[in-house]
C-alpha angles and dihedrals in degrees: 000000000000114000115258098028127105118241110259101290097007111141112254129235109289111239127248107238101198086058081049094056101039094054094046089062096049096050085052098055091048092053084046093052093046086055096051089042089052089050087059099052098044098054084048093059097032093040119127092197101045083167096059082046097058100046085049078055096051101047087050083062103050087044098053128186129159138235078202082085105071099222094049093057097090089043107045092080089049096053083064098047107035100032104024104036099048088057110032086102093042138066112304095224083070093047085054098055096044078056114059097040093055118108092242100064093032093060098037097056090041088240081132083064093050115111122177095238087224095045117097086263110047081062090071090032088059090066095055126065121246091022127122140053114003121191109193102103091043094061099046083049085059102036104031116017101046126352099026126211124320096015107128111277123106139201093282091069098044080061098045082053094049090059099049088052093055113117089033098122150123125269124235096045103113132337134190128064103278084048118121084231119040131169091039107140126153139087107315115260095020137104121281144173115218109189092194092066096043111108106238116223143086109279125212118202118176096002087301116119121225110199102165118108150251115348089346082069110062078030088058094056093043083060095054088043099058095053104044132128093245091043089052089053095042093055104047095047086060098052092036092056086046094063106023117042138294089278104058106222106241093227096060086042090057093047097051095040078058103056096040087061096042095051107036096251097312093179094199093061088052086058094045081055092054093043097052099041119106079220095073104048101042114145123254108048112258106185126081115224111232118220100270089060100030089060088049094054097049089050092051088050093055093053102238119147097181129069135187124222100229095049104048092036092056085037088064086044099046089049095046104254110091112191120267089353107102114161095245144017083269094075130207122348114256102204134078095247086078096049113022095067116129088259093053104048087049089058087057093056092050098053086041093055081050100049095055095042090068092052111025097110096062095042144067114208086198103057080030091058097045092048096054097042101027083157105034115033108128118234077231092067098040091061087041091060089035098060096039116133094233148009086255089051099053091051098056083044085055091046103052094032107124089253089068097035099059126032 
């Protein structure tokens, strides 16, 4: 007998239900982020509005979280679309607020394990390891989400952050008075305020005290925090290198930073900036697409309007952006030093040559080419598809030219 193999009607090993179950959920989480995945890239490519799209895009980025952590696998996919969506048209004070308070962030940074020690229930938390104030969410806040580094603030106000945010968590985590979360009611998964694990007190961030009380207090800094100066900086430089190169021009900088001020974060005036700026529409192309919109792109050359969720979702992956999985609260690089490498470009071919191999019979790359870049199309490309040794090859000639590969 092999090893390994039971003898003819022998009973076979019994199964361990608790593995079952595990790895049920977690096939089914998988199946449930591949949708979702799916969703995204069907309204970009469907979208009658790709702008607002990529600004949505862009916003899911800046406000980071990852599938990598387990629980946040069924909600990453909702952040965009309950907390970013709603407001990408709004103040951004407003998007920040919807942030921070959706399940999503909140579990991913551990901010739903946070508890004030001096708070109820830090009293019960003080008698459990690994329980009491955490700090992650407070200083991306800080760093990421609004000031930016090295932007004046100091440790002392990432934990003076962290304190007003105690009390911001999801319900359905733990109930009963020996529990490490207590006063937790709501619907499960969803936001909640719990007042027993708020640490009581006035803050000071910045040097600005907060004295309100309960949620209104983390929501009051949150507040000062979306409309200043640095935030206002931070912010425009990011949009400004997203659209206009991987330098941002200081002037642009400089326009945007001033309408942000003068109008309390309006987000669309920030968009009509960016619209109307020369920066923004220099030939040739200056910004390198990373792989999210470049296989976007490809798709919407190609002329599909359907995707499928194991494909795309293995696509991003192939190409080294997995949706909704950066490797850090950062989120993705925005600059052409971390897409543009020799391995990655060549992942892009071969996804390219497969692509087209699917359609080439019901497309021409020549008339396609001149009908996607009817003004820019170099006379280097067009001999490029026009030599090419099939109909497959001059697609994936037309999908990885430099005029598909920057915008």
């Amino acid at each position: 007998m092999e090893s390994g193999q039971w003898p003819s009607g022998a009973r076979a090993a019994p199964r361990d239900p608790v593995a079952q179950a595990r790895r049920f959920a977690r096939d089914q989480a998988r199946s449930y982020y591949m949708g979702a995945v799916a969703a995204r890239a069907q309204t970009a490519l469907t979208s009658p509005s790709p702008f607002a799209e990529r600004l949505v895009h862009f916003w899911a980025n800046h406000f980071a979280v990852s599938v990598d952590k387990l629980v946040v696998i069924g909600l990453a996919g909702q952040l965009e679309f309950e907390a970013i969506r709603p407001h990408v048209m709004g103040k951004f004070g407003d998007m920040l607020q919807a942030v921070e308070r959706h399940p999503a962030m909140l579990l991913y940074l551990d901010q739903a394990a946070s508890i004030g020690p001096n708070s109820t229930g830090g009293q019960i938390a003080a008698r459990r390891q690994n329980a009491g104030l955490n700090e992650n969410l407070a200083r991306e806040i800080l760093e990421l989400h609004t000031l930016g580094v090295r932007t004046g603030y100091g440790q002392g106000d990432v934990t003076e952050l962290a304190r007003a945010l105690t009390g911001w968590t999801v319900a359905g985590l733990g109930r009963g008075a020996g529990a490490r979360f207590v006063g937790i009611d709501g619907e499960p998964g969803s936001f909640v305020f719990a007042a027993r694990l708020h640490e009581p007190g006035s803050r000071t961030v910045l040097g600005r005290p907060f004295a309100q009380a309960g949620e209104d207090q983390a929501a009051a800094v949150l507040d000062f925090l979306g409309t200043h100066p640095a935030t206002a900086r931070h912010i425009t430089t990011k949009l400004a290198r997203h659209f206009a190169g991987d330098d941002p021009p200081v002037a642009l900088v400089a326009r945007l930073e001033t309408a942000f001020l003068k109008t309390g974060g309006d987000l669309p005036s920030l968009y009509r900036v960016l619209v109307d700026a020369p920066e923004c529409w220099i030939a040739p192309p200056v910004k390198f697409k990373n792989p999210w919109e470049w296989s976007i792109g490809a798709m919407r050359a190609l002329g599909l309007r359907e995707v499928q969720p194991q494909a795309v979702t293995g696509l991003l992956t192939q190409l080294g952006q997995p949706v909704w999985r950066p490797g850090s609260p950062a989120g993705w690089d925005d600059v052409a030093a971390s897409w543009a490498g020799p391995d990655a470009v060549m992942r892009r071919v071969e996804a390219a040559e497969r692509m087209a191999g699917r359609i080439s019979d019901t497309l021409d790359a020549r008339a396609r080419a001149s009908q996607l870049f009817p003004a820019a199309l170099s006379d280097t490309t067009a001999q490029a598809i026009a030599r090419a040794e099939s109909p497959s090859q001059g697609l994936a000639l037309l999908l990885v030219a430099p005029e598909s590969m920057r915008r």
